[in-house]
Each structure stands twice: as structure tokens, then as C-alpha cells.
N, C-alpha and C positions, 0 to 999 in steps of 0.2 A: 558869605558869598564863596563859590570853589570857583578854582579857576583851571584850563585846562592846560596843562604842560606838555611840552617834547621832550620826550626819553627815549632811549637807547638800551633797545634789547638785550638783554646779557644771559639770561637764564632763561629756559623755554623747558618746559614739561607738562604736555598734554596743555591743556588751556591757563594753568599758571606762569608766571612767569616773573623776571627780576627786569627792572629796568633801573638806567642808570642815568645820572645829570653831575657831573664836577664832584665824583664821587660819594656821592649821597642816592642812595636805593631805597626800591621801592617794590613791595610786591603788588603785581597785577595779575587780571585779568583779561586771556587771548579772546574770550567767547566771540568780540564782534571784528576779526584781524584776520581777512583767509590769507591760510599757510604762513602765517608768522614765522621769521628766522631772525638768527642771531644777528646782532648789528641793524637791525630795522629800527628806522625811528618810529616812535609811534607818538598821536596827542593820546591823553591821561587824563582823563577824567572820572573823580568821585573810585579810583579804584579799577578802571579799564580803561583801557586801550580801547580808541574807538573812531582811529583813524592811521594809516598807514603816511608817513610824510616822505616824499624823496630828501635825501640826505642835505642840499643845500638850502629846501627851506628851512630844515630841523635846525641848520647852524646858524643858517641867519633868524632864527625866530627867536633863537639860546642866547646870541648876542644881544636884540634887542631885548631882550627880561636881564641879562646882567648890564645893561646901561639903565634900566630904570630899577632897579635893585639898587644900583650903585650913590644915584642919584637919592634914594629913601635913605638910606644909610647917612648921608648930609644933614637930609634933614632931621634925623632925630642924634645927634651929636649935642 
């Protein structure tokens, strides 16, 4: 199963690009992103970018996957 994530643009070059989450990167692809810039959140899926998020769903989306992160982390103790 892939799941899609919010990241935070850091590197942009022509349709490539670095995105970023609690300092763990990732390269992607801009192809489906018009005018992507830096600091844009984006969803991540399978290796693209394939959504543009305004900034406060990005962090509230980030918070909910590090409270169920947090929560798996329990259970496998």
C-alpha cells in the first residue's frame, strides 16, 4: 500500500525537485504542481507532487501522522 504525504518544498529545478518532513527528504516530481515554489507544501504520492496544500492544512495533516506514528511506535515496543 503507498500512502500520500505532505512535504515541504526545498529544492525546485525545472520539474524536479527536494521536498522536505522533520528533516528527512525526498526527491520528486513537479510535472502535476503549476508554478511550484519554494516552501510550498505539496501531497506526495508514489514520487510526485500531485497536489498543492495551503500551509495550515499541511501542519495540521503533519501533526495528525506524528500522533499516529507516535501511537505505532507503542505498539510495537
Amino acid at each position: 500500500m503507498c500512502l500520500a504525504v505532505p512535504l515541504k518544498l526545498i529544492e525546485i529545478e525545472g520539474n524536479d525537485g527536494v521536498a522536505e518532513r522533520d528533516g528527512i527528504t525526498r526527491s520528486v516530481r513537479l510535472d502535476f504542481i503549476k508554478e511550484p515554489r519554494l516552501g510550498d507544501y505539496v501531497i506526495v504520492h508514489a514520487g510526485f507532487a500531485i497536489e498543492r496544500l495551503n500551509e495550515a492544512q499541511a501542519l495540521a495533516d503533519i501533526e495528525a501522522a506524528k500522533e499516529i506514528e507516535d501511537e505505532l511506535r507503542k505498539l510495537c515496543v
